[in-house]
C-alpha positions as a Markdown table, in Angstrom:
| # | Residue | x | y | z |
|---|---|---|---|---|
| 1 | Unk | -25.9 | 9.8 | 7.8 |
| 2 | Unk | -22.5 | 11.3 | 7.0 |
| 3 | Unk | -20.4 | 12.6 | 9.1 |
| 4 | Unk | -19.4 | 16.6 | 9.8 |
| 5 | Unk | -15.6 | 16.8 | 9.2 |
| 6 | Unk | -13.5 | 17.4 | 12.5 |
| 7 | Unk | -10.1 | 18.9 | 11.8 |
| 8 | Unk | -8.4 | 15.5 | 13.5 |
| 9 | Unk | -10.2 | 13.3 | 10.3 |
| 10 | Unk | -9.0 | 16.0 | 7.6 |
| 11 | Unk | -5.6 | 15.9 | 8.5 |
| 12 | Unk | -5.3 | 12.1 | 9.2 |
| 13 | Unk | -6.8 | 11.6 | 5.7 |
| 14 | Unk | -4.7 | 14.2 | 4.0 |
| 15 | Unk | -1.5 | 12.5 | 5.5 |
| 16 | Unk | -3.1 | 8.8 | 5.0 |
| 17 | Unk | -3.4 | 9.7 | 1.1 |
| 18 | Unk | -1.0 | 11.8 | 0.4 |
| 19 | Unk | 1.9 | 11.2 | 2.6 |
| 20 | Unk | 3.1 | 8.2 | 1.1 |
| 21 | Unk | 3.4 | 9.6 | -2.3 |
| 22 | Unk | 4.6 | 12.8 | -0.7 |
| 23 | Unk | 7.3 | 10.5 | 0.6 |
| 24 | Unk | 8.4 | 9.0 | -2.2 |
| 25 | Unk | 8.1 | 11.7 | -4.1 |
| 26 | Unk | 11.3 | 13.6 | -2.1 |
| 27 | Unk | 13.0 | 10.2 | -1.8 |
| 28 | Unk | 13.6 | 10.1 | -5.5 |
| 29 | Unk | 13.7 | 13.7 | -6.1 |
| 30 | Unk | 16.6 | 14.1 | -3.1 |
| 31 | Unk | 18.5 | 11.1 | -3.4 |
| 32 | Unk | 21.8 | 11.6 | -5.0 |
| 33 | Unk | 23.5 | 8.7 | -6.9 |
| 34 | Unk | 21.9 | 5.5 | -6.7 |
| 35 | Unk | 19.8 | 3.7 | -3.5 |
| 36 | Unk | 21.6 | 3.1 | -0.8 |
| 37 | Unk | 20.6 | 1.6 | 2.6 |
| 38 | Unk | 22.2 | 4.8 | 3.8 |
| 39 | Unk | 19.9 | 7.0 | 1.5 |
| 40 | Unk | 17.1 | 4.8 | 1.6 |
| 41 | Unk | 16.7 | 4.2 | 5.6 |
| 42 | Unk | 16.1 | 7.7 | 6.8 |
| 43 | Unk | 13.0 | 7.7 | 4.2 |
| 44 | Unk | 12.0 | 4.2 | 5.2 |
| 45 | Unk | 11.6 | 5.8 | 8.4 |
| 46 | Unk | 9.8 | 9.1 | 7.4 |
| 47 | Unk | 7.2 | 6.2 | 6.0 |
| 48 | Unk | 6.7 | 4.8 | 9.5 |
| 49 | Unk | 6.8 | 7.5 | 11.4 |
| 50 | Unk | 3.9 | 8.5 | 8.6 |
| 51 | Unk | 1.7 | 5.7 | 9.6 |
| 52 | Unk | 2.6 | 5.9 | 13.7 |
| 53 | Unk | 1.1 | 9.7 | 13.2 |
| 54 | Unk | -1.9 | 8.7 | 11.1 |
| 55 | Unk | -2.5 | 6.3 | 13.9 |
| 56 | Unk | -1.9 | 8.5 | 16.9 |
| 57 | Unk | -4.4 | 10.9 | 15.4 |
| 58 | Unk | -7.1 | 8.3 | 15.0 |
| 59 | Unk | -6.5 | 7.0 | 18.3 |
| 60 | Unk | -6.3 | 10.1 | 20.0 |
| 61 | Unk | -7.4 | 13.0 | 17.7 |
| 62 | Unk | -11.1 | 10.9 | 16.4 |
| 63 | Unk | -10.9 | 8.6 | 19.7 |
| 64 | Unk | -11.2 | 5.8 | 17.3 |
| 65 | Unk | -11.1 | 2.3 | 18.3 |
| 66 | Unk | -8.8 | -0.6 | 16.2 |
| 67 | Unk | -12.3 | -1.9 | 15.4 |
| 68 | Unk | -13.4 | 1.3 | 13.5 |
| 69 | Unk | -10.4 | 1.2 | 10.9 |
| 70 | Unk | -10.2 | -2.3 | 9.6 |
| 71 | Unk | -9.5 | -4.6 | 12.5 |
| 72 | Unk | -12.9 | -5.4 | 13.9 |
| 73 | Unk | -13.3 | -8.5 | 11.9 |
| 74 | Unk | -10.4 | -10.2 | 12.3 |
| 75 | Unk | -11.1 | -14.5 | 12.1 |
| 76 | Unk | -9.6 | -17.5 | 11.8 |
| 77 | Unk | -9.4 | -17.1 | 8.1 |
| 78 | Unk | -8.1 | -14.4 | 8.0 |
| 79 | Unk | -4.3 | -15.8 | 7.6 |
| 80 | Unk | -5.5 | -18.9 | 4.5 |
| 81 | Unk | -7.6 | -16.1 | 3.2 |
| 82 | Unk | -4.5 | -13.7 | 2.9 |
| 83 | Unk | -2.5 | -16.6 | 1.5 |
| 84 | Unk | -4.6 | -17.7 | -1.1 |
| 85 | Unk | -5.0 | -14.2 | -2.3 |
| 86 | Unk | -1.2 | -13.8 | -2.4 |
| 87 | Unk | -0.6 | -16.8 | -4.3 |
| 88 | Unk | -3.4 | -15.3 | -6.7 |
| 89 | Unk | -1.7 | -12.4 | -7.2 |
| 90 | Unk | 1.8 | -14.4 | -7.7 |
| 91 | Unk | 0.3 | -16.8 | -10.0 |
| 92 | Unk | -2.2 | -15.0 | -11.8 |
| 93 | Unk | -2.4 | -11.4 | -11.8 |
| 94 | Unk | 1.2 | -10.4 | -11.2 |
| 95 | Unk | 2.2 | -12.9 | -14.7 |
| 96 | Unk | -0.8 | -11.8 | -16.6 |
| 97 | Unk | 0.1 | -7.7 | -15.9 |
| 98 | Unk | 3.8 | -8.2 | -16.8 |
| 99 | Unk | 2.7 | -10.3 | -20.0 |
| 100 | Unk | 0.1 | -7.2 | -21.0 |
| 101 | Unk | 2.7 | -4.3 | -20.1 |
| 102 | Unk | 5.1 | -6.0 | -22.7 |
| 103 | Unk | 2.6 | -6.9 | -25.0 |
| 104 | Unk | 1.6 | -3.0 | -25.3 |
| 105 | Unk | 5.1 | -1.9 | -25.0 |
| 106 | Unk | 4.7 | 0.1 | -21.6 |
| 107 | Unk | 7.6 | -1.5 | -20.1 |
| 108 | Unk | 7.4 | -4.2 | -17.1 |
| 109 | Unk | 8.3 | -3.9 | -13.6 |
| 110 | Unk | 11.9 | -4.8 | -13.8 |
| 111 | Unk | 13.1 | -1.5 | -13.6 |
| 112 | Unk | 11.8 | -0.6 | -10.0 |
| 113 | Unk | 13.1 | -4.4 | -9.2 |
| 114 | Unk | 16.4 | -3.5 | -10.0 |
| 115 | Unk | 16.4 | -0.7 | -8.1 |
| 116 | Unk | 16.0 | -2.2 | -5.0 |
| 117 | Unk | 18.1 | -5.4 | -6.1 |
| 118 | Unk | 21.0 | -3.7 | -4.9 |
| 119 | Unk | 20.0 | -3.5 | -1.4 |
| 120 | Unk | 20.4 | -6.3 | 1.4 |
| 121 | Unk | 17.4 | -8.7 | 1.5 |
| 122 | Unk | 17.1 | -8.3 | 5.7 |
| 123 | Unk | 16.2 | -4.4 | 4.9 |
| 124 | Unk | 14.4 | -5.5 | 1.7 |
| 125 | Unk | 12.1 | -7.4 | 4.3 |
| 126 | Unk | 12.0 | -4.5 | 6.7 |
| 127 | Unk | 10.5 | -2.5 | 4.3 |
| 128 | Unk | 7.9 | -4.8 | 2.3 |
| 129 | Unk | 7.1 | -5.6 | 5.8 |
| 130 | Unk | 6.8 | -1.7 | 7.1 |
| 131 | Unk | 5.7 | -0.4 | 3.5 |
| 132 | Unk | 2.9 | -2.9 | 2.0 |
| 133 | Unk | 1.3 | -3.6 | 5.4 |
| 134 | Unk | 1.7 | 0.8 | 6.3 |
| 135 | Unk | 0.1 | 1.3 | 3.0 |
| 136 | Unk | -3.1 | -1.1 | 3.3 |
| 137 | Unk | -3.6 | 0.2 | 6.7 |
| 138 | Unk | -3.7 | 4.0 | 5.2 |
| 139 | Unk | -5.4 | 3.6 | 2.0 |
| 140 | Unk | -8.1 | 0.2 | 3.5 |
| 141 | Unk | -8.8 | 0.7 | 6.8 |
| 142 | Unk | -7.9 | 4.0 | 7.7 |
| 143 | Unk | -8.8 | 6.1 | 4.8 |
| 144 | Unk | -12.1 | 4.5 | 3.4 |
| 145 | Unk | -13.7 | 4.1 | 6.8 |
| 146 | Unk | -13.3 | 7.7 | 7.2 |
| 147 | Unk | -14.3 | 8.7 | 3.9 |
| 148 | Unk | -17.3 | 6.2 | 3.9 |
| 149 | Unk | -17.8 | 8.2 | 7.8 |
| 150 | Unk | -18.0 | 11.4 | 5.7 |
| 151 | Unk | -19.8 | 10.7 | 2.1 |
| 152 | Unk | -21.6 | 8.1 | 3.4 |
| 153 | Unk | -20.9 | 6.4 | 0.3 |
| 154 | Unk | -18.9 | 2.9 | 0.6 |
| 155 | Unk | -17.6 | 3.0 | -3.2 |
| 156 | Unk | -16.8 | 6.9 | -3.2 |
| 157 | Unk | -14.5 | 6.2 | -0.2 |
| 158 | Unk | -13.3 | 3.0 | -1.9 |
| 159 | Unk | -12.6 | 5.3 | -5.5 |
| 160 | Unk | -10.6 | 8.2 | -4.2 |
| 161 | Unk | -8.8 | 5.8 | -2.0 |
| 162 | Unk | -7.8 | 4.2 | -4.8 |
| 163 | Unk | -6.9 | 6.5 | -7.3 |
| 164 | Unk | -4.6 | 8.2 | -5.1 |
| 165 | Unk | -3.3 | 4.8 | -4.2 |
| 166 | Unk | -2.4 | 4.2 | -7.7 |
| 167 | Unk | -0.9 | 7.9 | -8.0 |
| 168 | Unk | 1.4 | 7.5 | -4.7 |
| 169 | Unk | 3.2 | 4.4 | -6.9 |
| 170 | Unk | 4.0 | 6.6 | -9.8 |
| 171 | Unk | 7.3 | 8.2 | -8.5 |
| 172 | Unk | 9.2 | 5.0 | -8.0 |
| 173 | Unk | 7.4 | 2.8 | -10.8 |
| 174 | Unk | 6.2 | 4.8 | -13.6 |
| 175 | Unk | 3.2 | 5.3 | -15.1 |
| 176 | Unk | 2.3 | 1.8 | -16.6 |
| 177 | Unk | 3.0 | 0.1 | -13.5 |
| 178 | Unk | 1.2 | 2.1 | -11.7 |
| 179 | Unk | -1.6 | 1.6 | -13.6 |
| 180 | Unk | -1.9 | -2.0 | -13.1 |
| 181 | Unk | -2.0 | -1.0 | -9.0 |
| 182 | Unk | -5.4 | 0.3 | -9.9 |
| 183 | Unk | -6.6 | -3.3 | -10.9 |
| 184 | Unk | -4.7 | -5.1 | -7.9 |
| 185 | Unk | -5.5 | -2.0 | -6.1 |
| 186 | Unk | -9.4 | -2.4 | -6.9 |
| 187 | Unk | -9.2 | -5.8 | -6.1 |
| 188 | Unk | -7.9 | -5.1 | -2.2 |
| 189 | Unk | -9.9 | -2.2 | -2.3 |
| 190 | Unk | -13.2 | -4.3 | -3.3 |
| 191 | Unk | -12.5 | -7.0 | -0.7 |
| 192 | Unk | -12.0 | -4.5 | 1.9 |
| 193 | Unk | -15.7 | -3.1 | 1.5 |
| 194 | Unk | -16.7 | -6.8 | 1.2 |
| 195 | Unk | -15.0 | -8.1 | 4.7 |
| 196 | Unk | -14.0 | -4.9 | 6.3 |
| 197 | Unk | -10.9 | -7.3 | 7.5 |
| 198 | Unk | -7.2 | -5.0 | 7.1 |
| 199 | Unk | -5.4 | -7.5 | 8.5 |
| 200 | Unk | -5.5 | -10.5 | 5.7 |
| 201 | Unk | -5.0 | -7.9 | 3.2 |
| 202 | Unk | -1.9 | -6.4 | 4.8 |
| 203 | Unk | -0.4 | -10.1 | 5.4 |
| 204 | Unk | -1.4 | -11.1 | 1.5 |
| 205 | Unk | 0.0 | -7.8 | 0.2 |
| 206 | Unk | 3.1 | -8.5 | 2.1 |
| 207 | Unk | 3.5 | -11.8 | 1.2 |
| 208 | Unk | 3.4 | -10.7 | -2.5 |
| 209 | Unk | 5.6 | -8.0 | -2.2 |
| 210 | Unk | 8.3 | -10.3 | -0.6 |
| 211 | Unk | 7.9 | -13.1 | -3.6 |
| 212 | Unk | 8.4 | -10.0 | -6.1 |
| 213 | Unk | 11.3 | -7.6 | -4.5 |
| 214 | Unk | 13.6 | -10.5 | -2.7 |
| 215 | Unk | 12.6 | -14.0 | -3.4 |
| 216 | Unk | 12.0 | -13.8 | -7.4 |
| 217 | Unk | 14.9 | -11.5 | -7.7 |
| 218 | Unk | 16.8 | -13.9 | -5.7 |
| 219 | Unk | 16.0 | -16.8 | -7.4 |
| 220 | Unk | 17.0 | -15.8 | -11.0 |
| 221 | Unk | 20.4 | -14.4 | -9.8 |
């Protein structure tokens, strides 16, 4: 039986979907020039102070336990799982999206590469780290498990979670590349409902991330 909605779980899922394109949003509206760590850091922090907030409210606001937003089924394989579905993404989908973005003309995802090329790779890991395991947290575990808590329904949750995962990548990406989040997205967003386990997909999407925005980048300079 769903849920009634408590103030605490409306505002944690307003910030858990909508801060993070709220966020970078401004960043790219308000930076002047190009990305610096200078320019870049302050927002890097408004993220994390974003998901510290979302978590404070479940904790304290819902009385939520770790268990109730995606870490209750934590296992042994949950670290080869998150591995093998970063190396799937590397190896399969991530090739197979760039080859379809150029073959339709909608561009590729070298543009948002080279925008953070120019900064050091140690804060380049900081924030794949802070940013790809934040966001799985807020859109997975956190946001589906309270909008499953309040429509009752597993795949509505899963949908709008989704969707508005795909729409927070738009400022800093575009439109085509934020379109293929929605399949990479749906993937993460299917095997969430599937294992209820957060914590293999924040590792796998980190791992990807940190193959796409330092180590490829690196390797072909």
């Amino acid at each position: 039986m769903p849920m009634k909605p408590t103030a605490w779980t409306a505002l944690g899922l307003v910030l858990a979907l909508l801060g993070p394109g709220a966020i970078a949003l401004l960043s790219m509206q308000l930076t002047r020039g190009p990305i610096s760590l200078g320019a870049d850091a302050p927002w890097l922090g408004a993220f994390a102070g974003l998901v510290a907030l979302v978590a404070a409210i479940a904790i304290l606001g819902e009385g939520l336990k770790p268990a109730d937003v995606g870490f209750g089924r934590m296992t042994m394989a949950s670290v080869p799982s998150a591995v093998v579905l970063a190396l799937f993404f590397i190896l399969v989908f991530g090739p197979a999206a760039s080859w379809a973005l150029a073959q339709f003309g909608f561009g590729s995802f070298d543009a948002g590469q080279r925008l953070f090329a120019v900064l050091p790779a140690w804060y380049l890991c900081l924030t794949v780290v802070v940013v790809a395991a934040g966001e799985e947290w807020l859109y997975r575990g956190y946001a589906i498990e309270r909008l499953q808590a309040l429509t009752g329904s597993a795949w509505i949750a899963g949908g709008v979670s989704l969707l508005l995962f795909a729409v927070a990548h738009l400022p800093v990406w575009g439109l085509a590349v934020s379109l293929t989040t929605l399949v990479s997205g749906g993937i993460m967003t299917a095997l969430y409902i599937w294992r209820r386990d957060v914590s293999f997909l924040m590792l796998a999407h980190v791992i990807t991330d940190l193959y796409g925005l330092v180590i490829a980048p690196l390797s072909r300079a």
